[in-house]
C-alpha positions in Angstrom: 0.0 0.0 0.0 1.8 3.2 -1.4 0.6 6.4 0.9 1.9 10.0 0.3 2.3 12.6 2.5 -0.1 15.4 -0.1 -1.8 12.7 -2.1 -3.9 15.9 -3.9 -0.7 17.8 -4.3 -0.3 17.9 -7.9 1.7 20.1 -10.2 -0.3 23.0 -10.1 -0.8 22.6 -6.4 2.6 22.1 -5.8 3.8 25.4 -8.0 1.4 27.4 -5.8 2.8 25.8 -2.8 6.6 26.5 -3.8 6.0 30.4 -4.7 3.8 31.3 -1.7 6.8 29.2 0.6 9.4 31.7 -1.2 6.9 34.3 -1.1 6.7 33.9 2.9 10.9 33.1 3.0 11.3 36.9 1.5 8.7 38.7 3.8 10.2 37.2 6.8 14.0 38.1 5.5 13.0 41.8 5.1 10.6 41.7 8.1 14.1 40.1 9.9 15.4 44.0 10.4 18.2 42.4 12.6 19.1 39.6 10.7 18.6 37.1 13.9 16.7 34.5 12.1 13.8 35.2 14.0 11.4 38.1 14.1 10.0 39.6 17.4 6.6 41.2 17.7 7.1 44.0 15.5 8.7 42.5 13.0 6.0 40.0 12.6 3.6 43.2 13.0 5.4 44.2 9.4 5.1 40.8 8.4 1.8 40.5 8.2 1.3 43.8 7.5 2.9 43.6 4.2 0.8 39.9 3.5 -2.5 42.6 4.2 -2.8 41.7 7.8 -3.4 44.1 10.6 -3.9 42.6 13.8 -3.8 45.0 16.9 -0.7 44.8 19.6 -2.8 42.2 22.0 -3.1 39.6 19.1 0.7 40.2 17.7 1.7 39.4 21.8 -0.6 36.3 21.6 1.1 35.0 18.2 4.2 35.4 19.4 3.6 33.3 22.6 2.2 30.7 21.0 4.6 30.3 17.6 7.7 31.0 19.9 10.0 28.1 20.1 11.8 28.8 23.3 8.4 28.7 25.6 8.6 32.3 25.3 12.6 33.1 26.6 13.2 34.8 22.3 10.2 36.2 22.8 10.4 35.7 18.5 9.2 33.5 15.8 11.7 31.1 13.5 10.8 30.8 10.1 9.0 27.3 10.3 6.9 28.4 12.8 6.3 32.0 10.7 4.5 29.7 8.2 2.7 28.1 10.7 1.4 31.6 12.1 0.8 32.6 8.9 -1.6 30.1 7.8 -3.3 30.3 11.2 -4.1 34.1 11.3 -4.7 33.4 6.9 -7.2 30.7 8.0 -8.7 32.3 11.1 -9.4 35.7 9.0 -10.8 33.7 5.9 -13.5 32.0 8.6 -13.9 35.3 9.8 -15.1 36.6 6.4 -17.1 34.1 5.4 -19.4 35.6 9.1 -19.1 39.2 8.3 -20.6 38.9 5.1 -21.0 43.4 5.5 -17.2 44.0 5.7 -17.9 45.5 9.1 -15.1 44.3 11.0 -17.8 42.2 13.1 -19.4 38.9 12.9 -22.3 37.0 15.2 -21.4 33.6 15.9 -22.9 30.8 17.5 -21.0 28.9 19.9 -21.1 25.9 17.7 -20.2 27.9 14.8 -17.7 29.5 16.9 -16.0 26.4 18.4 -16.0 24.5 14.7 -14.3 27.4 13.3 -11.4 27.8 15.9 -10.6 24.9 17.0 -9.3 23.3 13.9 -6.3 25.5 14.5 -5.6 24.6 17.7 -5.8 21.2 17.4 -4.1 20.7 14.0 
């Protein structure tokens, strides 16, 4: 039995894959002002700025916390785990969207709703 680890990962899939990873890999060099290898809070801030992201001080702090692979002692975010922030706060806002259907900035959820859409990226 033959598995793979993207079994719908085709060519075209994998193109878009490879230019968004180097897409991400320059953003985070220029975001890296200090050239550390990681990016602290407001480096990430520009980060996701420039991917048309602006999340206020409170949720930058969160992201940091969790995507920090010291437990918090950098106090930044190493590339891998830039892509995995990225693709959370991506995902989170495109669940978002889909509820505020007005462009207001706010959405009514249920809790259901609520708890079906968030907790996919906790757990994964």
């Amino acid at each position: 039995m033959t598995t793979t680890l993207f079994p719908n990962l085709g060519p075209k899939e994998f193109t878009a894959l490879f230019y968004s990873l180097q897409n991400w890999r320059s953003i985070f060099e220029r975001s890296d002002k200090d050239r550390s290898g990681r990016i602290d809070v407001n480096e990430l801030r520009d980060a996701l700025l420039s991917l048309g992201f602006s999340v206020s001080p409170v949720i930058l702090d969160l992201l940091v916390s969790k995507f920090d692979k010291s437990g918090g002692k950098n106090r930044a975010i190493e590339y891998d785990n830039f892509i995995e922030c990225c693709l959370t706060v991506k995902g989170l806002t495109e669940k978002f969207k889909e509820k505020d259907t007005g462009y207001s900035g706010s959405a009514t959820f249920t809790y259901e709703s609520f708890m079906l859409t968030v907790l996919p990226f906790l757990i994964a």
